[in-house]
N, C-alpha and C positions, 0 to 999 in steps of 0.2 A: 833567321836560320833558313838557309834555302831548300830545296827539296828537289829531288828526280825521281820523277816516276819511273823512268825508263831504266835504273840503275840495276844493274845486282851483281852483287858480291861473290864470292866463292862457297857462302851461303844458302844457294838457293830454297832449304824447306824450313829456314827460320827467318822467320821476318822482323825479327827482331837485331839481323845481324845486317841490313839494308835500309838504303831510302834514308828517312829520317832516323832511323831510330841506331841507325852505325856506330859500332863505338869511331867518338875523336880517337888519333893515336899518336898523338902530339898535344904537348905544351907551347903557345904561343904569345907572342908581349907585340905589341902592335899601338903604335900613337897616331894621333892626329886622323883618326879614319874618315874616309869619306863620308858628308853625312848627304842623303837624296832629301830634298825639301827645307826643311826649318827646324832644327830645336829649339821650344822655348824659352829665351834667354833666362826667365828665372828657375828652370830646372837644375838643382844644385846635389850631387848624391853619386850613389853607384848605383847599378843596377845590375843583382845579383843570383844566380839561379845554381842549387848543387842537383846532380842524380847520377846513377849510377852508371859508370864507364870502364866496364873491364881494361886491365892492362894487357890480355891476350886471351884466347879463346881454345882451351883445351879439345871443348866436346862441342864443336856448332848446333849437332839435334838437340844439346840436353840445355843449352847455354838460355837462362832465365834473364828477363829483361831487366828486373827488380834487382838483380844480383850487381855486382864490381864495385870497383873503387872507386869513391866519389868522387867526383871532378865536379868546382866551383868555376863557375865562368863569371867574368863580369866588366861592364863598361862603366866609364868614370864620365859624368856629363857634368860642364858647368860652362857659363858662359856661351851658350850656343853652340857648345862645340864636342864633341864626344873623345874627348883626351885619351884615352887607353883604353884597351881590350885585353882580358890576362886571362886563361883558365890553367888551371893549375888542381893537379890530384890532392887529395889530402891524404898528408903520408902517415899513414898509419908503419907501424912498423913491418908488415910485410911486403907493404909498397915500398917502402925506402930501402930494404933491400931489394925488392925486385927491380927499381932503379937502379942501385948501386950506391945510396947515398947514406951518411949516416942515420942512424932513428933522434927523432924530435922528441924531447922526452922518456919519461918511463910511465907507464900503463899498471893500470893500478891491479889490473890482471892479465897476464898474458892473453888469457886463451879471449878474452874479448875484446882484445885489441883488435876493433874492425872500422874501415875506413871509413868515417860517418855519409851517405850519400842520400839523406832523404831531407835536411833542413840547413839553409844558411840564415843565420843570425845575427842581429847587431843587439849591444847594449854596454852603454856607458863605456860608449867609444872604440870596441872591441866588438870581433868578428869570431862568430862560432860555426860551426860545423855538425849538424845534430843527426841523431839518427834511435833509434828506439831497441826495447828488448832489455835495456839494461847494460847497454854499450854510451862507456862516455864519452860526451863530446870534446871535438876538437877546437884551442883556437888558431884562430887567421890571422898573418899581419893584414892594413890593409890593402895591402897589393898582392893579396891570399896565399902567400906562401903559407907555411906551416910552422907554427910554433911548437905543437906537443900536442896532447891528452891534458884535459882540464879536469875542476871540479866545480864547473858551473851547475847551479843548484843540488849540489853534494850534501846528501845528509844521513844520519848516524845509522839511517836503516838501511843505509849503501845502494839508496838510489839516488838522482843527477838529474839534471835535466835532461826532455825526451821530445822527440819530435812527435806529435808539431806541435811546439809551443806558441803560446796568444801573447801577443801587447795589448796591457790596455790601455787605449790613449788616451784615456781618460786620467787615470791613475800612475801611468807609467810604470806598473808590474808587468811581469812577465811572467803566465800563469805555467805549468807543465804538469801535465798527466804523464806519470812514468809508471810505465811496466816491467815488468825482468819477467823473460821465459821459465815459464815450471812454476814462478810463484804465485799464491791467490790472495795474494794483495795485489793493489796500485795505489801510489802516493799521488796528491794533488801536491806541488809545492811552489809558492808563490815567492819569488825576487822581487827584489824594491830596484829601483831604477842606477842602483850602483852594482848590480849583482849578486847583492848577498840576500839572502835565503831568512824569507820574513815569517813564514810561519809555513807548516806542511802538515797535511793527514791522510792516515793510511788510512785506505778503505780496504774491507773483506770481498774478495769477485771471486770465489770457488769457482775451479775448474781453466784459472787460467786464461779467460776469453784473448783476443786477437784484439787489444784499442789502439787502433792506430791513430785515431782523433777524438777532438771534445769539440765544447763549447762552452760560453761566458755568456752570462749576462750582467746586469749591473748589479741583481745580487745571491747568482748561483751557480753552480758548476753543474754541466751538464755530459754524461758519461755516457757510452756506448757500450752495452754487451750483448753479444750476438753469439749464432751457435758455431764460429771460427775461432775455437780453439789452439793452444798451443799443445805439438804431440810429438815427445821425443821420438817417435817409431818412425816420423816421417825427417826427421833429421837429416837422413843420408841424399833423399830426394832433393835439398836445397832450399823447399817449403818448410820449413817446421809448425804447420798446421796442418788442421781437417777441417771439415764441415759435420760437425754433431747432429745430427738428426732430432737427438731427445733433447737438446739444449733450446727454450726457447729464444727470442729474442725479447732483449727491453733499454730501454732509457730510464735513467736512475738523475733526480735533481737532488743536489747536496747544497746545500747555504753556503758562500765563499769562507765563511770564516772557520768550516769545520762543524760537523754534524750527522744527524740520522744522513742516508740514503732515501729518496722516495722512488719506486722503481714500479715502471708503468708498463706490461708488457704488449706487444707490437709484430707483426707478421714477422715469418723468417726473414732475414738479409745484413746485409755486411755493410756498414758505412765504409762510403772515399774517402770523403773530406766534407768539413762542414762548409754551410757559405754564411751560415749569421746565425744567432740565438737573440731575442727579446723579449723582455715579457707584457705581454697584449696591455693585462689587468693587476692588480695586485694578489690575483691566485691563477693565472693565466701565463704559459710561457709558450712560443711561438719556436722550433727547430726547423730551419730548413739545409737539406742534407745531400749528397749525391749517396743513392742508395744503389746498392750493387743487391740485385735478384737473388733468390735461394739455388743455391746446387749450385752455385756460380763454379766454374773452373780456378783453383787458388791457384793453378800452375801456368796460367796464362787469364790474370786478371783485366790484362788490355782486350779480350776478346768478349768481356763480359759486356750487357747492355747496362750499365748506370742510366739512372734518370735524377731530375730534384725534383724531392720531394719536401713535403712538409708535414712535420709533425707539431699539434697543438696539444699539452697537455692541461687540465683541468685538476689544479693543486686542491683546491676544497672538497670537488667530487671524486677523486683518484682518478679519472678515467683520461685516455688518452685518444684523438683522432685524428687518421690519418689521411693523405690525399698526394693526391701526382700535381707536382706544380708545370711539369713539363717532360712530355715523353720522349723528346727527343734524347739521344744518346748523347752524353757528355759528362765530360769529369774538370776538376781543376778548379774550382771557382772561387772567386773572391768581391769584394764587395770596397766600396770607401773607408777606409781602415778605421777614420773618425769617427765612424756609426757602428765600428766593432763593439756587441754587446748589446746594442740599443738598437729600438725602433730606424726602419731602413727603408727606402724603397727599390733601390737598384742591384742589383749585382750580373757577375759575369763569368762565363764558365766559356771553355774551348770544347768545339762541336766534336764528336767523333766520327770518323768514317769506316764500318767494315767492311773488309775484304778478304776472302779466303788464299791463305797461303799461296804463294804461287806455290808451282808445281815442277818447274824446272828451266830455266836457262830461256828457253823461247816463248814462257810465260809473260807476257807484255801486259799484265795488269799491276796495278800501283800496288807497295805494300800498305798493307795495315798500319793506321796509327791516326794521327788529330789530322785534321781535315783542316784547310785554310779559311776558317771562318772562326769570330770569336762571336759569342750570344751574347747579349745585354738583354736581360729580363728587366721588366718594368710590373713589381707584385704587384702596385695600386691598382692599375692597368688589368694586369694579365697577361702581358703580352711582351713579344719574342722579337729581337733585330738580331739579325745576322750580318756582320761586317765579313767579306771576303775580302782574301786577300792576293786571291791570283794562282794562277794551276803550279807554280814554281814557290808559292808562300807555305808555312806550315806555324800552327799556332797552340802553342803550351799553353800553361797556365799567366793568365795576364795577370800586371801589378797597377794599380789605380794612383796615380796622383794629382792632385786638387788643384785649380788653376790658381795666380798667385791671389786673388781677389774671389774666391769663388761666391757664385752667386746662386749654386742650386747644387744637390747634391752628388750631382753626377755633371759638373762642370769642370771638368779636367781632362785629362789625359789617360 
């Protein structure tokens, strides 16, 4: 994805509506694209990315990044050759009207029928569209048009699968942590590798917290609750959260197969995204996390400073301890998927760059958003590589895949 610093929109005091972070406002199908350098002949797949892309822009000062219609974008590589380019919205039904086109399906509730924009999925052969709160997801053909509303990990207590769910490559489940707004449960529920729905348990999290992620080990679930509430009063703002003061925060390990909670609690802060869970010892579990700071701004989460961190907890003693794996600013990260769960040493997360809003029109500073460098941490190590990619490059969240012969674990692509 390219980038201009120099750009601005009609936009000018939301940086969210420029630069990198513009909505697309177009659907496009594109073959045979130019490729610069080499594809590896045996890279064989799509390569796949949903987030959120207004269809139009009401309110520019009030318009939230996190908000719109999801748009899946994605390239088909095989053969050394990068065959097609497609993004396409997922039509929810007031996209498909706002297009003009019929609705795909029926929604098993009107009022949350919302365009999924926070997860693309595969399994057993099929492409999903995920998104959290208690909103179900969509699927995809594979040339990501739009089939409907699903009931991928659909279960009797009427929750679904929720972003962001895990594969485990070990097992070929598909783990999900689902939330519904207002409710003080969340369900762990576990897919077997055809999609159906192998066993699930509700846990009690009074008060509704904000999980927007987990984690897996090879034999636990690991839950995030923090003092980022879900608060009908902020509803109208677009957030439907706060930050609780009297809420502490903790990490909570549950056995995969269903069980106690063990909840270890942990200075104020809001998890991003996990980048790996393992467990050290046989009462030892290793979390490492991009953790978002206390008082963070929910209504512009891009401006917060994330770091990874790590948390080690001690199952025999209860106790829990924490430490900065890296204070640089960065969110997004991911790790060799092989090693999801297990003992790791690599992983990789996209740098951040802040910048204060511009200010008008002949503001000639860059907008806000990921900076053209991706990190590759080395934990054994300790230590940080920074890949740039050029004043005109811009770097999401990277996806790792394995050379065809790999011979170390970070020998890929």
């Amino acid at each position: 994805m390219s980038r201009n610093h120099h750009r601005r929109d009609s936009h000018p005091r939301n940086r969210y509506l420029s630069g990198n972070f513009a909505p697309v406002t177009e659907e496009v199908t594109a073959y045979d694209l130019p490729v610069t350098g080499r594809i590896p002949a045996h890279l064989d797949g799509r390569y796949l990315r949903n987030g959120p892309n207004p269809l139009g822009i009401e309110d520019p000062a009030a318009h939230l990044w996190t908000l719109g219609a999801g748009m899946v974008h994605g390239v088909r590589i095989r053969d050394g050759r990068a065959e097609w380019y497609r993004n396409r919205w997922v039509r929810s039904g007031a996209v498909a009207d706002r297009l003009g086109e019929p609705r795909r399906g029926t929604p098993v509730d009107e009022r949350l029928d919302i365009s999924p924009n926070v997860q693309v999925a595969a399994l057993a052969g099929r492409t999903y569209a995920l998104i959290e709160g208690g909103i179900r997801p969509y699927e995809l053909t594979y040339e990501l048009d739009t089939v409907g509303p699903c009931g991928l990990g659909a279960t009797p207590e009427g929750y679904s699968a929720n972003a962001h769910s895990i594969l485990d490559p070990h097992t070929r489940e598909l783990h999900s942590l689902a939330f519904r707004y207002g409710s003080e449960h969340v369900q762990h529920i576990v897919m077997d590798a055809t999609g159906t729905v192998r066993r699930s348990t509700l846990i009690p999290v009074p008060g509704n917290p904000y999980m927007h992620d987990f984690a897996l080990t090879e034999r636990y679930v690991v839950l995030y609750d923090t003092p980022v509430v879900f608060s009908a009063a902020h509803l109208a703002t677009g957030v439907p959260f706060t930050w609780d003061d009297r809420r502490a925060a903790r990490v909570g390990v549950m056995p995969r197969e269903g069980g106690e909670v063990r909840w270890f609690e942990l200075a104020p802060h809001l998890v991003g995204h996990t980048l790996n869970a393992h467990e050290r010892t046989a009462d030892s579990l290793v979390v490492d996390v991009i953790r978002h700071p206390e008082g963070m701004d929910l209504r512009d989460i891009g401006a917060s400073r994330p770091t990874l961190d790590r948390w080690t907890m001690d199952l025999a003693a209860g106790t829990a301890k924490e430490e900065r794996l890296d204070d640089r600013i960065q969110e997004f990260p991911r790790l060799n998927p092989a090693h999801t769960g297990r003992p790791y040493r690599y992983g990789y997360a996209a740098a951040v760059e802040l910048y204060a809003p511009p200010t008008g029109p002949e503001d000639d500073r860059p907008d806000e958003g990921f900076s053209n460098a991706l990190l590759k941490h080395d934990l054994a190590r300790g230590t940080v590589e920074a890949h740039e990619f050029g004043r005109d490059g811009a770097v999401g969240e990277g996806v790792f895949v394995a050379a065809e012969s790999p011979t170390a674990e970070d020998d890929g692509y």
